[in-house]
N, C-alpha and C positions, 0 to 999 in steps of 0.2 A: 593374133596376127599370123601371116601366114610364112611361109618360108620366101614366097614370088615379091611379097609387099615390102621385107624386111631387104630384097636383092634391090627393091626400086629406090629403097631409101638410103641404101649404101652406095648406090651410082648416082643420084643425087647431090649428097651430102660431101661424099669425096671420091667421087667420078673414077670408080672401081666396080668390075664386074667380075665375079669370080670364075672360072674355068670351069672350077669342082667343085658345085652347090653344097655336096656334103661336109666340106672343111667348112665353109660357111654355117652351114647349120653345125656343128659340131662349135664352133668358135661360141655363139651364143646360145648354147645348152648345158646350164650348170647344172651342179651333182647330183643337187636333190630333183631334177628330174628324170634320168639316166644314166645307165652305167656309163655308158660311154659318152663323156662329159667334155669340157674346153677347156681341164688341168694340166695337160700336157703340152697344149699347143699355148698355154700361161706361159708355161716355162718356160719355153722357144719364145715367145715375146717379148717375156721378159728381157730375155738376154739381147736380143735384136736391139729393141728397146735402148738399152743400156748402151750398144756402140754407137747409137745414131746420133742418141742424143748428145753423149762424149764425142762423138765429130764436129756436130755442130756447136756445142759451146770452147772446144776446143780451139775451132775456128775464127769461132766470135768476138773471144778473150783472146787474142794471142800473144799478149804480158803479164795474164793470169798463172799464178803460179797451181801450182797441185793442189794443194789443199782447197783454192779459191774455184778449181775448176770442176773438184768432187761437191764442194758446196752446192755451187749452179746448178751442176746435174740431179744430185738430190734433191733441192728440190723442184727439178722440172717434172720426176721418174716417183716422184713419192704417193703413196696410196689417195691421199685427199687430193692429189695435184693432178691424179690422173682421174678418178671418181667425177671431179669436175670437168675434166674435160668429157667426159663419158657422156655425162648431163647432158652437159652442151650439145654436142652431138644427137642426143634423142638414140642412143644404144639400149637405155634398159625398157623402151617401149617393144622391143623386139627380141628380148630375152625371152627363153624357154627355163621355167620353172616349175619345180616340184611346188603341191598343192600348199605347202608349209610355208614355204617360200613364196610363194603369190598372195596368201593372204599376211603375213605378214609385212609386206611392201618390198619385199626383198629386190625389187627392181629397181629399188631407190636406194640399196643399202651400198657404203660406201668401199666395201671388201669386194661385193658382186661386182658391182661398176668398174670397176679398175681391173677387177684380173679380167671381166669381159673384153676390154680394151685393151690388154696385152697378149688376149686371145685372137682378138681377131687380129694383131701385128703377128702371129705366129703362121696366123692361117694364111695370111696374103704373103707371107715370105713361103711356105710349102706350095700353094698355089702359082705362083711369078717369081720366085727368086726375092735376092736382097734388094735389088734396087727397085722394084716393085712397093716393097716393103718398104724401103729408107721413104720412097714418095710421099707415100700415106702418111707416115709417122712426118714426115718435114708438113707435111700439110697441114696435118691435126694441130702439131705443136709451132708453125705459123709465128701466131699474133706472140707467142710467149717468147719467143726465141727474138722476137725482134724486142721487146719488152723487158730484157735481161735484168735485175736487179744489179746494185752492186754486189759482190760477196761479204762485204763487212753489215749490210744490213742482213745478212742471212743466219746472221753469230745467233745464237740464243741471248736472252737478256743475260741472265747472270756472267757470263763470259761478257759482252759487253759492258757490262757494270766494272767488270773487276779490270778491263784494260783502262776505261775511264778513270778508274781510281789510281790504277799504275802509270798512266802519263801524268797525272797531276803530281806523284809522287807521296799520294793517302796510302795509307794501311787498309789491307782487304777485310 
């Protein structure tokens, strides 16, 4: 794929054209194809990432207490949560990988996908600013954000088991 095919399929898909083609290729070129790679601009995503998504569940819930609202966001922002929305999207058809990393399927692997996807939120926040960036990211995350679980489904079982057993007034 080329860099012009992977710029038609990002205005497409989430009606974004970037400025600085390089931040874009940069966003989906990971390590083992180049030194200069989309670990940096991960970590700028990351964090971006992390307030947007805390505005908007923040928002959403607004009798959610703390814990109910770190829940939400965890798991909107979690590795699988974000790898799938990556899928969805069609990102790892457009990833740049090392020869290891191609035959091995690595544009399916669910580490690649995700930090690719908080790569390219890093890259459209340096490229446009934040509110550029919150766009994308309100966009991506959409169908999910209207979809909200409750937080008490989000317990782990054994925590759910063990509050069950303490409202009936069982031994754990």
């Amino acid at each position: 794929m080329t860099l012009e095919t992977a710029e038609r399929w990002l205005y497409s898909t989430l009606q974004y054209r970037f400025q600085d083609a390089g931040l874009f290729n940069r966003a989906l070129t990971h390590r083992s194809a180049a030194r200069v790679n989309n670990e940096r601009l991960e970590f700028l995503g990351d964090a971006i990432l992390d307030f947007v998504i805390s505005d908007s569940v923040y928002n959403a819930r607004p009798d959610a207490s703390e814990g109910d609202l770190s829940k939400l966001r965890a798991s909107l922002v979690k590795d699988s949560s974000l790898a799938s929305l990556a899928a969805e999207l069609g990102i790892g058809e457009h990833l740049i990988l090392g020869s290891g990393e191609l035959k091995s399927g690595g544009h399916r692997r669910e580490s690649i996908l995700a930090d690719a996807l908080e790569a390219l939120f890093g890259a459209v926040y340096l490229d446009s600013g934040f509110d550029a960036a919150a766009r994308v990211i309100g966009q991506v995350f959409e169908a999910r954000l209207l979809e909200l679980p409750d937080a008490a489904d989000l317990r782990d079982p054994k925590t759910r088991l063990q509050e069950w057993l303490q409202a009936r007034g069982r031994a754990l």
